[in-house]
N, C-alpha and C positions, 0 to 999 in steps of 0.2 A: 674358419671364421677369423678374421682379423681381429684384434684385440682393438683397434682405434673405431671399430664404426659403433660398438655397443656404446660407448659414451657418447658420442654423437647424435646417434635414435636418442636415447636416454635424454639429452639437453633439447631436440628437438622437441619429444615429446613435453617434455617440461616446459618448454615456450610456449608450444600451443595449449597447453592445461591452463596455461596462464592468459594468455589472450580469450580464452573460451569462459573462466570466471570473471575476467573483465567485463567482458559484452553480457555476461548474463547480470553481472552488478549493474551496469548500466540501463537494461531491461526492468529487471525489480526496483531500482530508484524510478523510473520513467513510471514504470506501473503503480506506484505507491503516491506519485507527484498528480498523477491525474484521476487516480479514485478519491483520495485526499481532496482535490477539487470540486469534482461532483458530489463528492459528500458531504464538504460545507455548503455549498450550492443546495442541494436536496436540505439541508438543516436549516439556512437561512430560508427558505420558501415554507418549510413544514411552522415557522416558526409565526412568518408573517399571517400565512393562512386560520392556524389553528386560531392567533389572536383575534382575526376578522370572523371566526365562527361564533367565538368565545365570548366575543367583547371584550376583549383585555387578559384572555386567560394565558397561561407561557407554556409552553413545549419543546423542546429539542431533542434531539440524538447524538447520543452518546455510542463513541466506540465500546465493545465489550474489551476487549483489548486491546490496549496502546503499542503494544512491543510486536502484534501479530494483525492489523486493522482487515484481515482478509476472512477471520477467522469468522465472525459474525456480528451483526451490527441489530441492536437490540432497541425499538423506542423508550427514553423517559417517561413516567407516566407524569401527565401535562396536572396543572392545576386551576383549577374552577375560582378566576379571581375578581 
């Protein structure tokens, strides 16, 4: 085995490690940027709706968590106003 190709595979593989968390960062922003949409979307409509049932009462949704928004998404409970 020559001694120059181990380093070589070695930086290869390390470029492509690196191009491969790039494209996956870029996937998970993409994916966070359009559930994020849809689910202030889904929260502005739950919001209007709930007040035309209500007559005035408020509702939204809230993430259970902010750091992980995939995790589970929980209703506030709305109030009778």
């Amino acid at each position: 085995m020559h001694a120059g190709r181990r380093p070589r595979a070695a930086a290869f593989t390390d470029s492509r490690a690196g191009q491969e968390r790039e494209a996956y960062e870029a996937l998970r922003k993409a994916r966070l940027g359009e559930f994020m949409a849809g689910f202030n979307a889904v929260s502005l409509r739950l919001k209007e709706m709930y007040q035309m049932i209500t007559l005035g009462g408020d509702a939204e949704l809230e993430l259970v968590d902010t750091l992980d928004p995939f995790s589970e998404v929980s209703p506030v409970v709305g109030s009778w106003g």
